[in-house]
C-alpha positions in Angstrom: 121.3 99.1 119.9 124.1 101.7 119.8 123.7 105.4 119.7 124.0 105.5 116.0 121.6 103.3 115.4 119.3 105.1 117.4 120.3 108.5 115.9 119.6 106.5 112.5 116.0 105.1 113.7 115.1 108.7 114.6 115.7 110.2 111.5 114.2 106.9 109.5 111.2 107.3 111.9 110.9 111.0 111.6 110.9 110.9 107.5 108.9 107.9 107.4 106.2 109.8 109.5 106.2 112.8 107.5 105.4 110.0 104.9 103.1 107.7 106.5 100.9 110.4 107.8 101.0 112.7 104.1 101.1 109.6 101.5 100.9 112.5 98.5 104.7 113.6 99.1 103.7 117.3 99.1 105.1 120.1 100.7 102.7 119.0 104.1 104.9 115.9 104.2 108.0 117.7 104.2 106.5 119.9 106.8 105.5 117.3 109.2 109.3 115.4 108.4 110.6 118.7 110.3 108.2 119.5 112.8 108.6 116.2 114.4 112.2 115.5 112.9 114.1 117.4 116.1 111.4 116.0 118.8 111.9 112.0 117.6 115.2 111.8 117.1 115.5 113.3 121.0 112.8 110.7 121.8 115.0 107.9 120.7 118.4 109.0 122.6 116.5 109.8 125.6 116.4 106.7 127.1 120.2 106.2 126.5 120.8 109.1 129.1 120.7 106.7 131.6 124.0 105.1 130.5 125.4 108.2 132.9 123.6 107.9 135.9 121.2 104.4 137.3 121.0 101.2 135.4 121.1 101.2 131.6 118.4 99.5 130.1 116.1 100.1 133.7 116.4 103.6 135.0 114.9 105.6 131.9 113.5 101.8 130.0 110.7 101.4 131.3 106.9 101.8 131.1 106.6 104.2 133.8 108.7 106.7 131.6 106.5 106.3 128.5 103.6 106.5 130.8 105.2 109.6 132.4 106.9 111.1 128.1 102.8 110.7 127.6 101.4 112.2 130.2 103.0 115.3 128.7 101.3 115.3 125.8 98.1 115.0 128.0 98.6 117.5 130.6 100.8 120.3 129.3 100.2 120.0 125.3 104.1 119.4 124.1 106.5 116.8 123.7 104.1 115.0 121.4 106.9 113.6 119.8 109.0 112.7 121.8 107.2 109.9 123.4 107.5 108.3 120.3 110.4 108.6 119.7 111.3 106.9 122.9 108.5 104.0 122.4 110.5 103.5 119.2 113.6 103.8 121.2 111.9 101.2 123.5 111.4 98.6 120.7 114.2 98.9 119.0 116.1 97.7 122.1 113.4 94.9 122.8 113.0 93.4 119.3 116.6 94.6 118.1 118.7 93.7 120.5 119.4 90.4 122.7 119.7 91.9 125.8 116.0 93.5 126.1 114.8 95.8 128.4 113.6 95.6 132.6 110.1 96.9 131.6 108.4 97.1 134.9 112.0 98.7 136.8 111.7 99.1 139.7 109.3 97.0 140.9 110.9 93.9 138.7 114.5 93.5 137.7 113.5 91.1 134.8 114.7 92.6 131.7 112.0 91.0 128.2 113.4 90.6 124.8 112.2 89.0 121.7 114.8 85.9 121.0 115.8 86.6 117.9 117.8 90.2 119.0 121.3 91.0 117.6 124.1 92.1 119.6 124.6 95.4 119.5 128.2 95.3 118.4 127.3 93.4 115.8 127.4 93.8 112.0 123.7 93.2 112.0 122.7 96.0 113.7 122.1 98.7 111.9 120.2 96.0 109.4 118.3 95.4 112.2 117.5 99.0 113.3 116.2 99.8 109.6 114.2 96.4 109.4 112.6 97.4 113.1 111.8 100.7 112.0 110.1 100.4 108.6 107.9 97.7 110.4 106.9 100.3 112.8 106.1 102.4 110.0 104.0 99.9 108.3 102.2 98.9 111.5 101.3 102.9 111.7 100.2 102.6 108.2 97.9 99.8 108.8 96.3 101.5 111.9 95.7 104.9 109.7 94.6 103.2 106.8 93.9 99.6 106.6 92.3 98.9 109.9 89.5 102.2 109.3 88.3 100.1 106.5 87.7 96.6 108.4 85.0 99.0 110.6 81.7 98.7 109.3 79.8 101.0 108.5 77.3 102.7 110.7 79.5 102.5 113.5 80.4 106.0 115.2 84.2 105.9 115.8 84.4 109.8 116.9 85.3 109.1 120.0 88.1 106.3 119.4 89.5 108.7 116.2 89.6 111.8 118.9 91.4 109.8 121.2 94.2 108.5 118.5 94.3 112.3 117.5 96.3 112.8 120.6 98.9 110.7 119.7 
């Protein structure tokens, strides 16, 4: 996808969180929409930086630098947003686009994509980009709220709901 359409899945993805994660609309919602508002929409034009130096689409689109955006969170406590922002950026570009991206760069050149991408000159998009990202949101808001329910009960999920806590 373009920049703008990146810029434009940010800000979808950042409102959408503030949403997915506060369902009542209150003034936590709105919070959350600008806590994480400035750290995802970095997340998504992050990997685009590497349009200036490297291979675009390789260099900074990889696992290795979500691995790496994550490890962050982990070991130092911050940019807990931005790694998702760049995961969304990731997908976007994978699902979104034809070209895909070289996931495994540098040790494989071989660049996956879904086969029904857009180009992204095309008037399709920024349709695409707002289809993508409201799917992401929906997949969140099947993990958070759907999925719990299919556990049953008597089963202690402490451990796995500490572990998505650091997401």
């Amino acid at each position: 996808m373009n920049k703008k359409d990146h810029i434009l899945n940010g800000v979808l993805l950042a409102v959408g969180l503030g949403i997915v994660l506060h369902p009542a609309g209150d003034l936590k919602a709105l919070t959350t929409i600008v806590e994480v508002f400035v750290p995802v929409v970095l997340g998504t034009m992050l990997p685009d930086i590497d349009t200036e130096f490297g291979r675009h689409r390789k260099t900074l689109h990889n696992v290795f630098v979500i691995a790496a955006l994550y490890g962050y969170v982990v070991y130092f406590g911050n940019l807990e947003w931005v790694w998702v922002g760049a995961l969304s950026h990731f997908l976007l570009d994978m699902v979104g686009s034809k070209r895909g991206l070289a996931l495994f760069y540098p040790l494989w050149d071989r660049e996956f994509a879904f086969p029904f991408g857009v180009k992204t000159s095309s008037g399709y998009a920024t349709i695409a980009t707002v289809v993508i990202t409201v799917l992401e949101l929906a997949a969140l808001a099947a993990a958070l709220y759907w999925v719990p329910t299919l556990i049953p009960s008597g089963i202690d999920v402490t451990n796995a709901t500490q572990a998505v806590s650091l997401l």
